[in-house]
C-alpha positions, 0 to 999 in steps of 0.5 A, a space after each residue: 517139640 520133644 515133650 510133646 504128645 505123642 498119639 498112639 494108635 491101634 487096630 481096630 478091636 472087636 472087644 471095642 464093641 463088647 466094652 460099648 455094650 457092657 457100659 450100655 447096659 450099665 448107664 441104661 440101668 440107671 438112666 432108663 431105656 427111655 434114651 438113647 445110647 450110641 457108640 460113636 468115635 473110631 473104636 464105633 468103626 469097623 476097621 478103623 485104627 483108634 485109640 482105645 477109648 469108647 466114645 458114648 453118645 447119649 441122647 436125652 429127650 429135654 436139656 432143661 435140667 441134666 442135674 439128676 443125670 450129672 449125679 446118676 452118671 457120676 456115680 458110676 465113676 466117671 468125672 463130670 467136666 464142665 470146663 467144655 461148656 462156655 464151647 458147647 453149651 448143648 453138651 454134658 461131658 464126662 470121662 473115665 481114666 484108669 492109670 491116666 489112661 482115658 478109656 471111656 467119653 461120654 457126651 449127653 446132649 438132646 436127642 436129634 440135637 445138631 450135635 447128635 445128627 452130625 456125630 451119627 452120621 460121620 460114623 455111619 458114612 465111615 461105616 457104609 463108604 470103606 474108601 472114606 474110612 480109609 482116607 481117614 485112617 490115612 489121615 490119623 496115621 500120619 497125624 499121630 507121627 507128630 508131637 502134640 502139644 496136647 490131645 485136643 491139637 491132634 483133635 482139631 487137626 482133623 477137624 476138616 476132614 470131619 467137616 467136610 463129611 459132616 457137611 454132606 449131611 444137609 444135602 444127603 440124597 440117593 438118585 437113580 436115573 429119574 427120581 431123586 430121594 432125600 431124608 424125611 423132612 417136617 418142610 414136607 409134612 402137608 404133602 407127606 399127610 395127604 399121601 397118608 390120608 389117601 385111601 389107594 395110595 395106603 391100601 396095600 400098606 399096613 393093614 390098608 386103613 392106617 387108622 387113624 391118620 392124623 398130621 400127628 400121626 405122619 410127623 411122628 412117621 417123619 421123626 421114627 425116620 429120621 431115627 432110624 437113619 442116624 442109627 442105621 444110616 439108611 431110612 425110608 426117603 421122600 422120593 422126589 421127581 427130578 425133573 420137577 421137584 415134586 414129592 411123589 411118594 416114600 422108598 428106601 431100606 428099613 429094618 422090618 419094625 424098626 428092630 435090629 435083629 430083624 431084616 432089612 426090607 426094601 419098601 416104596 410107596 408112590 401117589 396114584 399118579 405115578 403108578 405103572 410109570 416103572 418108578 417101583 421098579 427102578 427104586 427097589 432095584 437101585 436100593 437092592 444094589 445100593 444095600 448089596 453094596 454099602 451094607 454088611 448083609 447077604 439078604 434083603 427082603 420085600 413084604 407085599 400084600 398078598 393081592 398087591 401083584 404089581 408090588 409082587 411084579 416089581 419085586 420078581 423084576 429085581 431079582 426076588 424070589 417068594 419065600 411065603 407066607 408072612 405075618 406083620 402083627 396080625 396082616 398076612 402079607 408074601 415075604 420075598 428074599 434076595 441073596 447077594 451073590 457071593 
């Protein structure tokens, strides 16, 4: 296969980011802040080899009728390829390529579309699991020693690789020693409304009322969840008892306000029967650990309302220590810190 492809790869480049910002402002210019618009591909991986191209995922409320964004996208160079369609109908593709050089992709499809999930979660498990990463690195490197004949050969040879991390994600967990906590999920939304309807359960929670609480309310919750892991890759869990299976409240890590500048809290949530069991402990500890380990931060944070003392108490027996007075929007509540040892 002389004249075949040859696949050249390489270092990972911080520019890469900077080049996915840039066009991120551009395409929001003309699309609107309304969507959303992810880096996504190896150039997305921190210490991933790569070929130098940037990989744009878009995702857009309704699929209905992408003319109106076809043509706004087109007018920003890029060339519309339809010819993938008859494949993934569900997709919208364009490129831009300078010199014959592919530089950026972009794929617009729906927001929380199969497609979306399964591409934000690959990125987000290479991202958090260095080992993953690098088995995959192993795997590209050895690829590209080979002639292709042509780039979507040297694709779809790593096509099983990308399965098998992509089919970890409909059985995505975290587990401590007796609690199990899975992704949000609409399956539980009954259950997940009346912990939100519960008045103990919610008065250390918000501003303790939570007004007003309606099952539009909690699915919407579930759906701002579910967002902020296939950003993030980590979210607040419904946290089931593994013994029986049974939802017993909410945990995990999340940015304070869902914002990204701000830091990562380390929250939970339990139904009344399951208090003073350790069960807050034993969560905020494991997620501690788990964020220390898997994220790119020296500092988790913990919110407590400032007469919750068993929240308080949970938080000291993980490590915590109180910083002070906090204000979440217009609730006063004790800010707490814990920074990884170096």
């Amino acid at each position: 296969m002389s004249n075949g492809v040859k696949i050249e790869l390489n270092s990972y480049d911080p520019n890469w980011k900077t080049q996915f910002e840039t066009e991120k402002q551009r395409l929001h210019s003309i699309i609107g802040k309304n969507s959303s618009i992810e880096h996504i591909g190896s150039t997305a991986i921190e210490g991933l080899c790569a070929k130098p191209v940037i990989d744009i995922l878009i995702g857009i409320d309704h699929f209905s009728d992408p003319k109106t964004l076809i043509t706004k996208i087109s007018g920003l160079g890029y060339d519309y390829i339809s010819e993938y369609e008859q494949q993934l109908p569900e997709r919208r593709y364009f490129q831009k390529v300078r010199n014959g050089h592919h530089f950026i992709h972009i794929h617009l499809v729906e927001r929380n579309s199969r497609f979306w999930q399964r591409h934000l979660f690959f990125r987000n498990q290479l991202s958090l699991y260095p080992e993953l990463r690098n088995q995959y690195a192993r795997l590209k490197q050895n690829l590209a020693q080979i002639k292709w004949k042509s780039r979507n050969d040297y694709a779809s040879a790593k096509g099983e690789f990308i399965q098998k991390v992509e089919a970890k994600l409909d059985a995505f967990q975290w587990e401590t020693e007796r609690l199990i906590v899975k992704l949000p999920d609409t399956r539980y939304l009954d259950l997940y409304y009346r912990l939100l309807k519960d008045p103990d359960v919610m008065k250390y929670i918000g501003d303790g009322t939570n007004n007003p609480v309606t099952k539009n309310v909690a699915m919407t919750g579930i759906e701002n969840l579910l967002k902020h892991f296939y950003q993030f890759g980590y979210t607040l869990g419904f946290v089931f008892l593994k013994n029986s299976n049974e939802l017993i409240g909410r945990a995990g890590l999340v940015h304070i306000k869902g914002n990204s500048d701000e830091p990562i809290e380390v929250a939970y949530m339990l139904d009344k029967p399951y208090w003073n069991q350790g069960y807050g402990t034993e969560l905020a500890c494991y997620f501690i650990d788990w964020g220390f380990t898997h994220l790119k931060t020296d500092l988790l944070v913990g919110i407590s309302h400032p007469d919750h003392k068993a929240s308080q108490n949970v938080l000291k027996k993980c490590g915590m220590t109180l910083v002070g007075d906090y204000k979440y929007g217009d609730i006063k509540s004790m800010l707490y810190q814990i920074i990884k040892n170096k």
